[in-house]
N, C-alpha and C positions, 0 to 999 in steps of 0.2 A: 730764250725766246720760246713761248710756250703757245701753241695752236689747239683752237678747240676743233672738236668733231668736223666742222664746216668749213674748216679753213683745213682740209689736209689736202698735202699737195703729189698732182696725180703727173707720174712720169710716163711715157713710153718712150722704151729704148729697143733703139732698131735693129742692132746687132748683139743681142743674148736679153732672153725671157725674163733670165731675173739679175740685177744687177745689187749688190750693197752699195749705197753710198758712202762717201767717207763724211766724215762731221764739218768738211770745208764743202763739199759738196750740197750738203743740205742746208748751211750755213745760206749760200748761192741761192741756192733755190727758195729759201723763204725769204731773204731779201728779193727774190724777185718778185715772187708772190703777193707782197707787201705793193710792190708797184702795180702789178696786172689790179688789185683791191681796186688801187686810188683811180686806175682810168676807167673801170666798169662803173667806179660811182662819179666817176667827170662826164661818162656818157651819159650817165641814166639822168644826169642834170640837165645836160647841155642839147643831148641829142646826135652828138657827135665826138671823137677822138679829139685829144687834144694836139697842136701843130709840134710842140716839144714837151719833155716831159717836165721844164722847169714852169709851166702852165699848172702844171699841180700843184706848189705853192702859193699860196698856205692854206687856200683851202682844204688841200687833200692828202696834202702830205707837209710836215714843216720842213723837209728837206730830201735830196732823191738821198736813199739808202746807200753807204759807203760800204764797199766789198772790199778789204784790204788784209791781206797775209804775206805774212813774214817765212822767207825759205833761206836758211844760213843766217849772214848779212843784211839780206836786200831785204828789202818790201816792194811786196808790189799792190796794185791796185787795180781791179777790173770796174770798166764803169757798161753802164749798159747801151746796149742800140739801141734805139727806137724810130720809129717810123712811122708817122700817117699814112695812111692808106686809101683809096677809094673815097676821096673826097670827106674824110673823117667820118666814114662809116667802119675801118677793118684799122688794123694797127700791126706793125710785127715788133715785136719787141725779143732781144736777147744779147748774149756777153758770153765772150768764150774765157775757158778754161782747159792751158794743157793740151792743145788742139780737141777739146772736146766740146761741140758748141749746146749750150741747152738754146730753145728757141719756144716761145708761147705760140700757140696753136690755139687761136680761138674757136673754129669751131669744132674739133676735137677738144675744147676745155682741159688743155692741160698742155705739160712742160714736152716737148720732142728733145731727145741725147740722140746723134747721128754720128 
């Protein structure tokens, strides 16, 4: 998956300045990013957040983004949260991993790691 200049995705993490991600990590995070896209352009349509994120099909997405890795054996799957907000003006959207949750922070424009 390959992101131009305008789509780089901006973290802040709360506890240590500089963090590596891992490639599952980052994997995470432009999948989500991929989402945060489709509801900023279902707002700027609509004028509002959408009630679920399967409201983004097909106009905005042909399907929500699948997070799925494999540890041993198992697979697992993280799906995301999402949440209207304020009358479909704010949204929180996020999915944990590992006890580490990312969460999108709109008006900081970017990913929160707590």
């Amino acid at each position: 998956m390959s992101f131009g200049e305008s789509d780089t995705i901006h973290v802040l993490h709360f506890w240590s300045l500089e963090k590596d991600f891992s490639d599952f990590e980052k994997l995470v995070l432009a999948k989500g990013q991929i989402v945060v896209k489709a509801l900023k352009q279902f707002y700027e349509k609509n004028g509002f957040y959408p009630e679920t994120l399967q409201d983004l099909i097909p106009d905005f997405l042909s399907k929500i983004p699948n997070i799925e890795f494999y540890y041993g054996y198992q697979i697992f799957n993280i799906s995301f949260k999402y949440q209207q907000t304020e009358s479909g003006k704010n949204f929180e959207l996020g999915f944990e991993r590992n006890f580490e949750p990312f969460h999108w922070k709109e008006e900081q424009n970017c990913w929160v790691m707590q």
